[in-house]
N, C-alpha and C positions, 0 to 999 in steps of 0.2 A: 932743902926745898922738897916738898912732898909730893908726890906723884899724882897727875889728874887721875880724878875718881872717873872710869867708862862707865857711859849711861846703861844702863839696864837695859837690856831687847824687853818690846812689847809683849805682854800677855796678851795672848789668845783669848777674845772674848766671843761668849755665844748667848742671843740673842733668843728667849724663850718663847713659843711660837713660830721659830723663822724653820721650815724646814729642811734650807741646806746647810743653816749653823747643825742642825741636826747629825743630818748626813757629813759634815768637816768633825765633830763631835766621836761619830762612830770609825770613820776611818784615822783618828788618831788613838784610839780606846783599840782597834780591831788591826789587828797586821798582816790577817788573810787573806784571801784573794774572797769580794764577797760573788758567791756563786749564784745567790737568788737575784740579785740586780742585774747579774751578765746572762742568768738565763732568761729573764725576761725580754732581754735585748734580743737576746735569739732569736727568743719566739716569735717576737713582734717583727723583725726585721724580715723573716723566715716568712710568716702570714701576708706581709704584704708584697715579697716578689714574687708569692707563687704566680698570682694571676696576670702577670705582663706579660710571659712569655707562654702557657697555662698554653692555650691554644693554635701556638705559633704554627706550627706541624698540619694547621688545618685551617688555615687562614684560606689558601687557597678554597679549600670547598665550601670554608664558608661563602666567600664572595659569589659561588654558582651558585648556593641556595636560596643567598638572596636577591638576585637575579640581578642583580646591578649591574655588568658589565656587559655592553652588547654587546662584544666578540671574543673568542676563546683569548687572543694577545693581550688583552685590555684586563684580564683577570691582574697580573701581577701590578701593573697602576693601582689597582684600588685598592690591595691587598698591603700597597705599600704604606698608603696614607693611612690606614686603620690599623697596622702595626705600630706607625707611626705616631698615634692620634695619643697615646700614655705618656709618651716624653713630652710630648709639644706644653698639654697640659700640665706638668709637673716644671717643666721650664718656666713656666708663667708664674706660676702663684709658689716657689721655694721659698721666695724672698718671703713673702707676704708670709707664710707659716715660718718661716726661724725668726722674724722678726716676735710676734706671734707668742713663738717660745719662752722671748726674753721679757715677754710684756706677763703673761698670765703663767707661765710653766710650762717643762717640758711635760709632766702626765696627761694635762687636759689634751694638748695638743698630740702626741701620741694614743691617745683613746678614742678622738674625733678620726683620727688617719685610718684604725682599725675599725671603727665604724661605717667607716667612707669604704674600704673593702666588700665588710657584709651586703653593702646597698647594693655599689654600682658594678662589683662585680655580678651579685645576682643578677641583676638586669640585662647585664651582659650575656649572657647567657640564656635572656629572654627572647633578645632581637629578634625581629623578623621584618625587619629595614634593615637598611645602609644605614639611614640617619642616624637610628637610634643606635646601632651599635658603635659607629664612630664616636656620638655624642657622651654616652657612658664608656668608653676607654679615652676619653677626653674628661669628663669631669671625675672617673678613680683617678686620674694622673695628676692632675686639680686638686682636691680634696685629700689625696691621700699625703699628707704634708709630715711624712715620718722620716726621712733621712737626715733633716737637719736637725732636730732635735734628738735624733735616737745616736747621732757622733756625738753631741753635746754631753750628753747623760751618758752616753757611756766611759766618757773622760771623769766624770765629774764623779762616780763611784768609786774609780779607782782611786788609789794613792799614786803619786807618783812613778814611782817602780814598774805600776799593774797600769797604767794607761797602754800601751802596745798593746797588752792584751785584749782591753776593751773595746779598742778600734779594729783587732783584728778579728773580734765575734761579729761585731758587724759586718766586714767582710766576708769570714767566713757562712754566715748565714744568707748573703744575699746571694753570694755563690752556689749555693745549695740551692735555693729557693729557685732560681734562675734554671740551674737544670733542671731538679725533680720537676718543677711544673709544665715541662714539654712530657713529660712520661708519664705525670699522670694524666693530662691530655689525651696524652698517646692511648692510655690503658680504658679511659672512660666517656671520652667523647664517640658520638655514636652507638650509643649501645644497643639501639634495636639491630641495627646489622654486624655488631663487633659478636653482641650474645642475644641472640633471639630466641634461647630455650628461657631467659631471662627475662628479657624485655617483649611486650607484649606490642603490634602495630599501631594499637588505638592508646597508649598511653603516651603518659605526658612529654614521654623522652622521644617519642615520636617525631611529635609537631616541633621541639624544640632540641633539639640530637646535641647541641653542644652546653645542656644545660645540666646533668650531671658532676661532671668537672667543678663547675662555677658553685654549684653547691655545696661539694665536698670541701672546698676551698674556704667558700662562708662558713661552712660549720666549725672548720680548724679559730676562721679570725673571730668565731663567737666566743669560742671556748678562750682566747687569749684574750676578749675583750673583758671576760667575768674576770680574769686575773689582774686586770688594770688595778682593782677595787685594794690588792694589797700592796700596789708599786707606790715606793716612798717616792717623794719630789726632791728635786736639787736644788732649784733656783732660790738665792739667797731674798727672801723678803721682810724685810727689816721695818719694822712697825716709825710712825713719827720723821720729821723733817730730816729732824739732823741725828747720826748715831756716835755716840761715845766711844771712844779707844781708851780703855784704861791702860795707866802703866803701872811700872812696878813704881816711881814716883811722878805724880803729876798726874795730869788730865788733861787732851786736847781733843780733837772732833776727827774722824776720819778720814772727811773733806778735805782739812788740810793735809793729809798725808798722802794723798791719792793723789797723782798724775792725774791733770785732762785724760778726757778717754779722745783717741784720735778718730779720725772717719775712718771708716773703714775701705773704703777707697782710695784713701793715700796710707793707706797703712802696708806699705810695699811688701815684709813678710808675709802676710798673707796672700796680697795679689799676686806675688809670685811664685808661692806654692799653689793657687787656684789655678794660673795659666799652665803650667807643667800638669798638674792634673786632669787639668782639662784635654791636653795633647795626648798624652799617655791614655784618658778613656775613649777620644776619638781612635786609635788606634787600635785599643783590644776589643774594640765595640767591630769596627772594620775589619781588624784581623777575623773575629768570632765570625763575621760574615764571610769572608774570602773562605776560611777555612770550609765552613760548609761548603761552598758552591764550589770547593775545589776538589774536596773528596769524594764526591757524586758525580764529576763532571768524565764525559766519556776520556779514555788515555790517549786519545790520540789530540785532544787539546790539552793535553798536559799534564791531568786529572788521576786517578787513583780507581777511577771505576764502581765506586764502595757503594753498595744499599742504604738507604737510611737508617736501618738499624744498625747495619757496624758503625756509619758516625757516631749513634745514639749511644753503642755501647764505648768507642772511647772517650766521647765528652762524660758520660758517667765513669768513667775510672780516672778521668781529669780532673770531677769533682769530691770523687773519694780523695784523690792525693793533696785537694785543697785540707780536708779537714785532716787530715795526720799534718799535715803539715803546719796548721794550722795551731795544732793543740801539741805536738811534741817538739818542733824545732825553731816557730818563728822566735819567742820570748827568747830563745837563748841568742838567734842572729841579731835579735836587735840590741840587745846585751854588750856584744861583742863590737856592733858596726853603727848602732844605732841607726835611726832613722835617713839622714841624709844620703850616707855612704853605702846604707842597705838601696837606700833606691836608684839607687849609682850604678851600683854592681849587677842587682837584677837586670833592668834595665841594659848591660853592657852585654850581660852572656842571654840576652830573648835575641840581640841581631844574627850572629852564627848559628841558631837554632831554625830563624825563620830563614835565612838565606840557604842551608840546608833544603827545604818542602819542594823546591818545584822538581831538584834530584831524586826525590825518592819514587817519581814515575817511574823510574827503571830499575824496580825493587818490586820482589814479589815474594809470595808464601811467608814464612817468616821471616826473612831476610827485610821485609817491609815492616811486615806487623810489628818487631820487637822496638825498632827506632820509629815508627811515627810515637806508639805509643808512648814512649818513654819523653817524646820532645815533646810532645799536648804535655803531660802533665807538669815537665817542666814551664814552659811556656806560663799554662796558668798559675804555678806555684810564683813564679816570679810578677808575674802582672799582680797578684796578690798581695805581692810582698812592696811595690810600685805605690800600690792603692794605701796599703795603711799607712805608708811612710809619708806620702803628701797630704792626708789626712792628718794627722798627727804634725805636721808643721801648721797646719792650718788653725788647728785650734787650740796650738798653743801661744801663737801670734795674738791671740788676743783674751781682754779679762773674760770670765764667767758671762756677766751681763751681756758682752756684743757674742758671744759663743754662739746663739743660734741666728740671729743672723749674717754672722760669718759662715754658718756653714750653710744657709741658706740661699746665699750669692752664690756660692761653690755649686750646691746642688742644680740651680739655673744655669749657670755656664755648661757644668756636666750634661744635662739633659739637651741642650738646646746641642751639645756638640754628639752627643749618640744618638739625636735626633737626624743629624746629619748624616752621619758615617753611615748606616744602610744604604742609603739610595747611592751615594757616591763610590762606595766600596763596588757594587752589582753595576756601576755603569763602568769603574776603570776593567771590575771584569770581562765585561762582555765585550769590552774597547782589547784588553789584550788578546782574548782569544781569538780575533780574527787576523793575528798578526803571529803567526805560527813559525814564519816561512822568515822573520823578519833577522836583519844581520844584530843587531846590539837587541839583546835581552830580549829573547822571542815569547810570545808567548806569557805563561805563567808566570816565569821568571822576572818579567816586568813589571807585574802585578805586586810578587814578595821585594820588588827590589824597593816597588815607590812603598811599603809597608815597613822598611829598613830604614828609609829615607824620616821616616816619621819617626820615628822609633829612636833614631841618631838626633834630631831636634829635641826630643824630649829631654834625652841623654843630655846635650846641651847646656838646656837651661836650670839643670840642677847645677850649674856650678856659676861660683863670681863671674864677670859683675850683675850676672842676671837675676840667681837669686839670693834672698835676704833672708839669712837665717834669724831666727826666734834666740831674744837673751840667751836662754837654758841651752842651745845648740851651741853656741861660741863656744870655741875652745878657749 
C-alpha cells in the first residue's frame, strides 16, 4: 500500500502594483534589519511629540499672558485644561485615523499627521487668546492621527524576529521627543528676556514670546514632511474582486482560505492587551506627574526640595538611559523573555523601586543623588519595556487590514486615560500632603503607595484568566 502523497504548502504570491506584496517581497529577499524605514519612524514619531509637551515648563505664564484667569489660584485650572486640550482631542478622532490607515494607507495618513504639526502647532504659538490656544492644541491632538498607524508600519517593515525592535523605536522616539521638548522650550521660549542682546523689544518674538519654539519645531516636521515623498507603503492593495492563491498543484481563491476577520471588540487578545495598557499608561502618565511635584515640593511635606533644573537634569539622564537601553539591551530581553513575561517582570521590580521614593527624603548630598538617579532611569527603562511589550500583543492580535484600527482604539483608550491621570495624580497629591501627621501611610508615602496599588493591577492582568495571549505567544 503506498504512502499518501502531502499536499504541497502554498506558494507565496505577489501581486504587481500592490505595495505591501512589495514590501513582504523585500523582507523575504533582505534579512537586515531595514534602517531607512525605522528611521523614518523615528523621525516622524520624534516630530510629532516634540510639541505636546514643547511648552509644558511655561504653561503657567502662559495663561498670565493671556490674561484668562481672574485670580493668581485660578491660573493652575486653566493651565490644566490647555495641557489637557492634546489628549482630549487625539482621544476623539484615533479611531477615525487607524481606521483611515486601513482604508487608504498608512503614508498618506502619516503625512497629513506631520502636516497637522507644521499648521497647528504654528498657531500655537501665535495665540493671543485662551480660545485659540486651547482650540489648536485641541485640533494638533485631532488631526495629528500618527500613532496608530506609525505601530502599524513599524510591524509591518520588520520581519518577524525585527518587530520588537520596530515598536521599540517608536517608543523610543516618543520618549525623546516627550523630554527634549520641555528643554527646548526651556532654551527658546521667551527670548527677548531669556537674550536680549538677541532679540530685539519690537520684534515679532516680542508680541508672541512662546513663538520661537513652535517654529523650531515646524521646521524639524517640515524637513520630515519632504521625506514622506521616499517612504514606501505597506498596506496590501490588491487590484479586482477576488485574488488567486496559486499552488504548487491546483488553484483556489484566498477568500476561501482566509478565516472571517472578527470585530475587533470581541476579539478578547487584543482588548486585553488594550486594557493593561491603558492601566500601565495611566500610571506612568500619574507617576511622571507625582514625581515632578514631589521633587520640588518643600521637605517638610515629604519632597526632596530640588530646582527645576535638577528635575530637568534627571529626567534627561532618564531619557538618555531610555535610548542605550533601547538600542543595546531591549532586542536581546525580548529574546530571551519575550514579550509577555518582559512585561511581567518590568512591571514586578517598578513596585520596590516606587515604594522606595517617599524614603529618600531622608537622604542628602550624594547619598540621595546616586539612588534617586539610578531608580528614574530604571523606572523609565522598565515603563518602556511595559509599553512595547503591550504594543506588540496588540498588533499581533490581529491581520494587517484591522492593524490600524486596532491600534487606533488603543490610541483612544491611552489618550482619554493620560487625559485623566494629570488632574487626578495633582488632586490625590495635594489630598496627601495635608495629611502629614497621619498614622497609616502619611503623607507622600500615600500617594507612592496608591501608585503601587495601580502598578499591582497592571501586574495582574497580564496574567490568565484575564489575559489572552496572540497564536504566536502560546507556548
Amino acid at each position: 500500500m503506498g504512502e499518501e502523497s502531502t499536499p504541497a504548502p502554498a506558494a507565496k504570491v505577489y501581486y504587481e502594483g500592490c505595495p505591501g506584496c512589495a514590501m513582504d517581497r523585500k523582507k523575504e529577499t533582505q534579512s537586515g534589519v531595514p534602517y531607512k524605514e525605522l528611521l523614518f519612524v523615528a523621525t516622524t514619531t520624534f516630530a510629532s511629540a516634540l510639541p505636546i509637551t514643547s511648552l509644558f515648563p511655561f504653561l503657567y505664564f502662559m495663561i498670565k499672558d493671556l490674561h484668562v484667569a481672574p485670580r493668581e489660584e485660578d491660573i493652575g485650572f486653566y493651565a490644566g485644561f490647555l495641557g489637557a486640550a492634546y489628549m482630549i482631542g487625539r482621544g476623539v478622532a484615533s479611531v477615525f485615523w487607524g481606521v483611515a490607515a486601513d482604508r487608504v494607507g498608512r503614508k498618506p495618513v502619516l503625512a497629513f499627521s506631520v502636516f497637522s504639526v507644521i499648521v497647528f502647532n504654528t498657531l500655537f504659538g501665535l495665540s493671543v487668546k485662551y480660545w485659540m490656544a486651547i482650540s489648536t492644541r485641541f485640533l494638533l491632538g485631532a488631526l495629528n492621527g500618527f500613532l496608530a498607524p506609525v505601530k502599524a508600519y513599524s510591524i509591518e517593515v520588520c520581519r518577524p524576529e525585527q518587530q520588537a525592535l520596530g515598536i521599540s523605536v517608536v517608543s523610543t522616539a516618543w520618549g525623546m521627543g516627550v523630554i527634549i521638548g520641555p528643554a527646548l522650550g526651556g532654551y527658546l521660549a521667551q527670548p527677548v528676556k531669556q537674550y536680549p542682546h538677541l532679540f530685539h523689544e519690537k520684534s515679532v518674538f516680542a508680541r508672541f514670546p512662546y513663538l520661537l519654539p513652535c517654529l523650531c519645531i515646524s521646521f524639524f516636521a517640515t524637513l520630515v514632511l519632504i521625506s514622506c515623498v521616499w517612504l514606501p507603503e505597506t498596506l496590501h492593495k490588491h487590484k479586482g474582486l477576488e485574488r488567486a492563491v496559486e499552488m504548487v498543484e491546483g488553484t483556489t481563491t484566498q477568500e476561501s482560505a482566509e478565516p472571517p476577520k472578527k470585530s475587533l471588540l470581541r476579539n478578547w487578545p487584543l482588548m486585553s492587551s488594550i486594557i493593561s495598557y491603558c492601566v500601565f499608561s495611566l500610571h506612568d502618565t500619574a507617576y511622571s506627574e507625582i514625581f515632578s511635584l514631589w521633587t520640588v515640593s518643600d521637605r517638610k511635606y515629604g519632597g526632596l526640595s530640588f530646582a527645576s533644573k535638577d528635575v530637568g537634569q534627571v529626567l534627561t539622564v532618564a531619557g538618555a538611559s531610555l535610548l542605550v537601553y533601547q538600542i543595546f539591551a531591549y532586542r536581546w530581553i525580548d529574546k530571551v523573555l519575550g514579550p509577555i513575561n518582559s512585561t511581567r517582570v518590568s512591571s514586578a521590580l517598578s513596585i520596590p523601586i516606587i515604594a522606595a521614593y517617599p524614603f529618600m527624603t531622608h537622604l542628602s548630598g550624594i547619598r540621595l543623588v546616586v539612588p534617586l538617579y539610578i531608580a528614574a532611569m530604571l523606572k523609565s527603562v522598565f515603563a518602556i519595556t511595559r509599553t512595547t511589550g503591550t504594543s506588540l500583543l496588540q498588533n499581533n492580535a490581529v491581520p494587517q487590514e484591522q492593524r490600524g484600527a486596532a491600534n487606533g482604539i488603543a490610541t483612544t483608550a491611552m489618550s482619554l486615560s493620560k487625559a485623566f491621570a494629570p488632574a487626578g495624580a495633582g488632586i490625590l497629591f495635594s489630598w496627601a500632603q495635608k495629611r502629614q501627621h497621619a498614622a497609616f501611610f502619611p503623607g507622600d508615602q500615600m500617594i507612592f503607595l496608591l501608585l503601587n496599588l495601580t502598578e499591582v493591577i497592571g501586574l495582574v492582568l497580564t496574567f490568565k484568566p484575564f489575559l489572552a495571549v496572540p497564536q504566536q505567544y502560546k507556548q
